[in-house]
N, C-alpha and C positions, 0 to 999 in steps of 0.2 A: 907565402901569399903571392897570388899573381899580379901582374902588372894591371890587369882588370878588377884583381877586389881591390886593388890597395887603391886604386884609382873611384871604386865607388864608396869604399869606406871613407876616403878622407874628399878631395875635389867637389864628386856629386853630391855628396850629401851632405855638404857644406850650403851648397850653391841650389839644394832645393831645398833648403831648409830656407833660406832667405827668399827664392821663387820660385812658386812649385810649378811646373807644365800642364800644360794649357789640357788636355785632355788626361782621360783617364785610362783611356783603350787607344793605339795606333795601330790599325791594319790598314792593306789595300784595299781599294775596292772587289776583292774579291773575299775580302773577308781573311787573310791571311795576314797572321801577328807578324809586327814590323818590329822589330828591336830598336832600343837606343842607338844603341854603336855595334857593328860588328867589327870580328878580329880574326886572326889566323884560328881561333879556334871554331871557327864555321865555315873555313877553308875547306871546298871539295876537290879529294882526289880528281890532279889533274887526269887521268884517264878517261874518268866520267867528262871532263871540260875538251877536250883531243885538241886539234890544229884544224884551221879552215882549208875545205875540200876533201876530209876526213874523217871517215867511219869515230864518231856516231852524226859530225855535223853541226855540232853544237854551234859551233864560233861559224857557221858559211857554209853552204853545197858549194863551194868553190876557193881552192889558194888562195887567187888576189884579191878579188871580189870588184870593190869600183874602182880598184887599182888597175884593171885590168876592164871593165865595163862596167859604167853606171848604171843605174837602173834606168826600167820604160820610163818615160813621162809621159802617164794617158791622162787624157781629161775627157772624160765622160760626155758624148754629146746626142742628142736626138730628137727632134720635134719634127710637126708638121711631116710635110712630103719628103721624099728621097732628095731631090731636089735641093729643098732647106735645110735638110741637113750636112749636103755635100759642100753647100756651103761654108760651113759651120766647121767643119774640118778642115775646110781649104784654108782657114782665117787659122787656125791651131797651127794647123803646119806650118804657116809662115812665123808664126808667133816661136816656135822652137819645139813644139809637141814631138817626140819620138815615137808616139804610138795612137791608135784610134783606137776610141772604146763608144760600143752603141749604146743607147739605151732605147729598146721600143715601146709604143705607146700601149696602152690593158690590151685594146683587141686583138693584136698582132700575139701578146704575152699569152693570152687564152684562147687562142687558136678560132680567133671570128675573121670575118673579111669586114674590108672599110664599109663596103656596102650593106651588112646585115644590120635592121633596126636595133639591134643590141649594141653595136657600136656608137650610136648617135651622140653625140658629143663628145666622144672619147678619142675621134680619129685624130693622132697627130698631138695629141692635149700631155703627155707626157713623157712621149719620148716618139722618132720616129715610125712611120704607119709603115708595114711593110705584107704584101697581100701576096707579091708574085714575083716572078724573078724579073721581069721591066720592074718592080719597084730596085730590088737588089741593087739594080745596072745602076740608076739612077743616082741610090746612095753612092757609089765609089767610082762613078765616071770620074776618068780623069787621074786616079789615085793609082799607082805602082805597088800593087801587092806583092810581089816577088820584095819591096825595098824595106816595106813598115808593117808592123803586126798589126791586128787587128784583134781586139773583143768583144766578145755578143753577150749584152746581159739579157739571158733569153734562157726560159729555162722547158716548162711541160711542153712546147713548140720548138725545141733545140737543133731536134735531127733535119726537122726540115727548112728551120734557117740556114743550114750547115749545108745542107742540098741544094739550098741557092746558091750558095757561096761560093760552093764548086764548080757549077753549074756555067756559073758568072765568070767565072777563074779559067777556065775551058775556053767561053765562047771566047776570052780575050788572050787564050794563049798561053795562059801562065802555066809553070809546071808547079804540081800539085807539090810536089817533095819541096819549094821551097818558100811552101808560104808558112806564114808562123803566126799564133795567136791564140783565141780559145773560145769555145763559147762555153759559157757559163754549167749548164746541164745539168746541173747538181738538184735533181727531185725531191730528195730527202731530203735536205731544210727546208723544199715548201711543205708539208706535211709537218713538221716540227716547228717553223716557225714563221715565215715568208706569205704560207695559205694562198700561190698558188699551183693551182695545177688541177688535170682535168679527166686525167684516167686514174683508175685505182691503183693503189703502191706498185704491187708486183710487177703488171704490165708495162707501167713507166720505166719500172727499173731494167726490165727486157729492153727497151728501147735506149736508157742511156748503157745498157752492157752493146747491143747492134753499132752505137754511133761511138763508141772506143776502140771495138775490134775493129770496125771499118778504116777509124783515123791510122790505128798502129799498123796497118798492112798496106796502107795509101799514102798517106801525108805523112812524110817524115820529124819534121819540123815542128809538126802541128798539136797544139795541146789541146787532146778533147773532150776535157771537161777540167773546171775550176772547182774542186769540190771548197765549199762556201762554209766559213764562219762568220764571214761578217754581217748577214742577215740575222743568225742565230742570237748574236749581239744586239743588233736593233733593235730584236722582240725582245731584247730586257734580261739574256746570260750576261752572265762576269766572264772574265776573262778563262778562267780554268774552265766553266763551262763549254765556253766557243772552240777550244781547241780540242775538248774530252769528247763533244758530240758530233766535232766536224770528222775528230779520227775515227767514230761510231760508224760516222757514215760510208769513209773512206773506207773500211775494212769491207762493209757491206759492198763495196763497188770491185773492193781486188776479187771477194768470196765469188760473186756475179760472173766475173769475167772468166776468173780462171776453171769454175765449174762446165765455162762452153770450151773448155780444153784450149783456152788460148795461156801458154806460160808467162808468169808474174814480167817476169824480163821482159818477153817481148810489146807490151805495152805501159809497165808503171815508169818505167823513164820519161816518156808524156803526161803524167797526169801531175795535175796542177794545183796550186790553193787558194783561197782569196780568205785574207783577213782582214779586221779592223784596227785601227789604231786609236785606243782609248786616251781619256783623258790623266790616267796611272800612268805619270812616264815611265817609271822604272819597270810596274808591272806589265806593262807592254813589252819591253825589250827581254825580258824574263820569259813571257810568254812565247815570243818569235825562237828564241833559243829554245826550250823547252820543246814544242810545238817539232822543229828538226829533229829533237834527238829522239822525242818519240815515233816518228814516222819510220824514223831509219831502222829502228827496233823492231816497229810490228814489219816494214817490208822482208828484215833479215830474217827473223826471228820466227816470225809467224806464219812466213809463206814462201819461205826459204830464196831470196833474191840473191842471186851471185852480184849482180851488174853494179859498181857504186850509183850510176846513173838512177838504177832504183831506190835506191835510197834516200836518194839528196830529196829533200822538200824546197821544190822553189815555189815562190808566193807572191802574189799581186795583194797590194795592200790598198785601203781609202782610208781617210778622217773620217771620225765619228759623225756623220750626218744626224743622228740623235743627240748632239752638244752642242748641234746649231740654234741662236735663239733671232726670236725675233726683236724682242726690247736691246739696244746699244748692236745690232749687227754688224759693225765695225772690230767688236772683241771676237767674232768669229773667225777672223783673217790670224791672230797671237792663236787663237786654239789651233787651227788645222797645223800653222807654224811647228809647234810644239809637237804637236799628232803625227806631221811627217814628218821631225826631225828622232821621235822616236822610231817610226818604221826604219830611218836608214839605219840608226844605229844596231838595229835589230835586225837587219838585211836582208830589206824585202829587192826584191828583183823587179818592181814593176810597182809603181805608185799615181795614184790618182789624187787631189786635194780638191779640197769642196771649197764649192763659188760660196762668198761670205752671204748672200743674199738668199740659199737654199732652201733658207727656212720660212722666203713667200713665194718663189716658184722654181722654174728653170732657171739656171743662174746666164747671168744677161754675158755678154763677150769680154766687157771690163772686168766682170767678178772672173771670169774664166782665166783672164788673163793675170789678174794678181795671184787665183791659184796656183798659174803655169810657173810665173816668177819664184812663189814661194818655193817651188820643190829647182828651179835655175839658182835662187841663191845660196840655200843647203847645200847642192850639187860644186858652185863655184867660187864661192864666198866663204865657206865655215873652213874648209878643209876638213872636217870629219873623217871625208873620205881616203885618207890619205894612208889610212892606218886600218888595217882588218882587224872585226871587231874591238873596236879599242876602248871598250870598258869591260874586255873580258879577263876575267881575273880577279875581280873585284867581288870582296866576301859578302858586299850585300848582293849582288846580284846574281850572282853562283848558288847561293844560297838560296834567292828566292826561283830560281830557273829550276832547281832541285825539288825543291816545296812545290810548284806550280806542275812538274809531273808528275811527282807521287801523287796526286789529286787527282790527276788525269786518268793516272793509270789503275787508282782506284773508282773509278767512274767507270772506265772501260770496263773491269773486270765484273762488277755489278747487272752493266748491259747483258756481258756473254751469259753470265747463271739467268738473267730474265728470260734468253733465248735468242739473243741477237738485236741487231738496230729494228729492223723490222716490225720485228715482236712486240718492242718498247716503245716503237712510234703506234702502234695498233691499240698497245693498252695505255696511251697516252704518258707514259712517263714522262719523256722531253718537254713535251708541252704544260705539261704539270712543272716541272723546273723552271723551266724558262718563264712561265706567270709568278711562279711565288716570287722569283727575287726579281722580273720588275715590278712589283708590288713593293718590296720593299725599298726601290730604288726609287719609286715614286714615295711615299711616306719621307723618306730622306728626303727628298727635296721640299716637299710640301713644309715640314718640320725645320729645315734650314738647316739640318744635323750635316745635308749634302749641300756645299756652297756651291751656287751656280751665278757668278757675276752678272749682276745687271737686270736676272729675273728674279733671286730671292737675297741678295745683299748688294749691298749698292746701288740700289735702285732710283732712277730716275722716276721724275712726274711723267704722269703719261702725258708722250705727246705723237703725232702724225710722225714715223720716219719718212725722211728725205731721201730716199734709195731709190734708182731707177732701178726698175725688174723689166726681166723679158716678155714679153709682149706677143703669141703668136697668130699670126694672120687667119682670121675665121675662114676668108673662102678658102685657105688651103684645104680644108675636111672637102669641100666640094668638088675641087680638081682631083683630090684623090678618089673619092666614090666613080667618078664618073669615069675614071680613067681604069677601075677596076671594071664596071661593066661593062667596056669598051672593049676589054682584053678578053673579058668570059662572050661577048659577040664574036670574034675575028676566028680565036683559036678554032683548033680540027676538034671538037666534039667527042667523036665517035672514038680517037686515041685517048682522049681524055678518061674517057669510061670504060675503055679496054683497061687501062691501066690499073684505073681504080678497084676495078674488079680483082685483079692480079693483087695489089697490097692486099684488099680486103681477104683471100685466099693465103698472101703467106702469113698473114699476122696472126691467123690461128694455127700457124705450127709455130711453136717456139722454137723450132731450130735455124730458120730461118734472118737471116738478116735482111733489114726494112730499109736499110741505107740505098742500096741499089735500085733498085724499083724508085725511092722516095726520088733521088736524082732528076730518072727517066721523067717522073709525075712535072715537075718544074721545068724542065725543060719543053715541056710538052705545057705548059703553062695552065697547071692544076693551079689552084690558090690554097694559101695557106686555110683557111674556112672547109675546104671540100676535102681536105685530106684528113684533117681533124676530124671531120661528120662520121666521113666514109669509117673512121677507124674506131671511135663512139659504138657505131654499131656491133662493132666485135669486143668491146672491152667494156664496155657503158663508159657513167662516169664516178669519180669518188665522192662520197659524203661523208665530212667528219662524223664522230662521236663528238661530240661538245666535253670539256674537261674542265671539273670547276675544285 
């Protein structure tokens, strides 16, 4: 008999015969069976587990890891004008922030200018407005791009944020090889799960394959695109989902790129990831491990990558903004806690944590700042860091790292026989998954089966929170309209329309890249509004199928 029966013949089943365990079923929230105890008998072949900075990755895309460099500390910022936001990052970086991350307001994200009557109360209202490269300038006057990265969550408008950026990068000098950062780009989870975006599939994806090959041949440094699970998450995946549909997509973007005869190597060392950090600790750190080993598999495996570089999965990670609540939002500052202290364990390379107050607006500079602190005292306080992966070995969580790709990579294989990512975002599969279980993740809560402190257990009387929120300046929408028609008076016109006429010409050949011309358009001080219009006409726009 082994040390395991003899231990539940006699011990356990002494000791629940006097008290039996509180539940009947323990899984993750992904719905994957948790065991009592595990032992060396669910120990995985270290080969499958390897050493960090080594093929398959598991434990790290790198040796030391923050032994050797911590991760970003981005905090998310954006509102009002360029202006109010440069602010806003000048206060982070003094605060200790290692990295800048934007967020723009809907009309800049769907490709309107401040001035069009569809924008009318949205200028500025959620993240910064940005129309034209004077807005650009504005947001990073001041700011040393060559020193600190930058991210653009910015996605059916991406190429031509990125054409600012350059644009801006140029007029100040900077050399393009060593600026670093990303913008977001990633099309396919809006169609899957995010909802937006504004040309139909294929064409977008032409245009985030244009703004990858452009980065890999231009900007050294520069990561051009964050293919995104953690939206995928927000609209209500589990964890093996976010990572099974994010690598869905990811394959769709290597397929994309390398069909324009550009090779795997010479751009997947650039490309990037963005996950979430759930409230499953271990599943989370499971997941980030997992998530590595499967990338480095499909980049080896499937598309024949020599380069480790392509293979390492590096990842920009956030706290669950869907765990934030409004009743007790002081318990939000212990979740994001927990949220990023499983991102490090799991080793993300780049972390953002959410203002405890996200769940009534913008989170105001205080909330910004105890976020900033939380991911300074992980960093300098816990020591965590000191040790690469250092709960790797460990037979629960090898175990479940294991469990959480087999799942994955039976998802992946399911996509390929449907026909690909495309295919399956067309006949709604993704977004068929992604309702059913948060459907059920809503019931769970509703039911109290899912404990959420403070809004279905433990709950207080209602009463008014006492939280100061961010507050944005209304005439700002005004200075910025005005400052947009101001720029479409001054500019040369007739370059303008030459231009536009030239995109509108190469964008119906697909062999064409849109990056170069997009540049020239901004530079020449097209707006983000007229370049979207102009390119409408050659591609329309998308309109879901509804999926019920």
């Amino acid at each position: 008999m082994s040390l395991l029966d003899d231990w539940e013949k006699h011990e356990l089943a002494e000791f629940l015969h006097k008290q039996p365990e509180a539940q009947q079923r323990y899984e993750t929230l992904s719905g994957i069976p948790v065991k009592r105890v595990y032992t060396p008998e669910d120990q995985v072949p270290f080969e499958e587990i390897g050493l960090p900075g080594r093929y398959p990755f598991t434990r790290g895309p790198y040796p030391t890891m923050y032994r050797g460099r911590r991760w970003t500390m981005r905090q998310i910022a954006g509102y009002g004008t360029g202006e109010d936001t440069n602010k806003r990052f000048r206060y982070l970086i003094e605060q200790g922030q290692t990295g800048l991350s934007v967020d723009f307001d809907m009309p800049t994200l769907m490709g309107y200018d401040s001035d069009d009557p569809r924008s009318e109360g949205e200028v500025g209202r959620e993240g910064v407005a940005v129309c034209s490269l004077d807005d650009m300038a504005a947001l990073f006057e001041g700011i040393d791009l060559e020193r600190i990265s930058v991210s653009m969550t910015i996605n059916p408008t991406a190429w031509i944020l990125l054409a600012m950026y350059v644009a801006y990068a140029q007029s100040r000098g900077f050399d393009l090889n060593k600026l670093s950062g990303t913008v977001q780009a990633d099309i396919l989870k809006e169609y899957q799960a995010q909802k937006e975006w504004i040309f139909p599939i294929r064409p977008s994806l032409r245009i985030v394959r244009d703004l990858i090959v452009h980065c890999a041949r231009n900007m050294a440094r520069y990561n051009p695109i964050n293919i995104s699970g953690y939206h995928i998450s927000e609209a209500g995946a589990n964890a093996v989902q976010e990572v099974a549909f994010t690598m869905c997509n990811a394959i769709a973007y290597l397929e994309e790129v390398t069909k324009a005869g550009v090779g795997v190597d010479e751009f997947a060392p650039r490309l990037a990831f963005y996950f979430i950090s759930q409230n499953d600790f271990f599943e989370e750190i499971a997941k980030f491990r997992a998530a590595r080993r499967i990338w480095a598999r499909i980049a080896k495996e499937r598309f024949g990558a020599r380069k480790p570089e392509s293979m390492r999965l590096r990842f920009h990670c956030q706290t669950a903004a869907a765990t934030l609540t409004k009743p007790q939002p002081m318990n939000n500052v212990v979740r994001t806690a927990l949220q990023a202290l499983a991102a490090v364990l799991g080793g993300a390379q780049s972390l953002h944590t959410n203002g405890l107050d996200e769940a009534y607006a913008i989170p105001s500079e205080e909330a910004m700042k105890i976020a900033l602190r939380t991911q300074q005292i992980i960093a300098e306080e816990t020591r965590v860091t000191q040790v690469v992966d250092p709960l790797g070995g460990s037979w629960f969580l090898e175990s479940l790292t294991s469990e959480i790709e087999r799942r994955c990579l039976a998802i992946l294989d399911k996509v390929q026989r449907m026909g690909g990512t495309v295919k399956a975002i067309e006949e709604g599969y993704f977004q068929r998954e992604i309702a059913d279980t948060a459907y059920q993740t809503m019931r769970g809560r509703a039911s109290g089966e899912l404990p959420v402190v403070g809004l279905n257990k433990y709950v207080d009387p209602p009463k008014k929170e006492g939280i100061e929120i961010h507050r944005i300046d209304p005439a700002s929408e005004k200075r910025q309209i005005e400052r947009t028609r101001e720029l479409k008076r001054r500019r040369d016109q007739e370059k303008v329309k030459t231009l536009l006429d030239r995109m509108e010409k190469e964008a119906r050949d697909p062999a064409v890249n849109l990056m170069p011309v997009t540049i020239e358009l901004v530079k020449a001080r097209a707006t983000m509004g007229e370049i979207v219009a102009r390119l409408k006409q050659v591609h329309g726009t998308y309109t879901e199928t509804p999926v019920f």
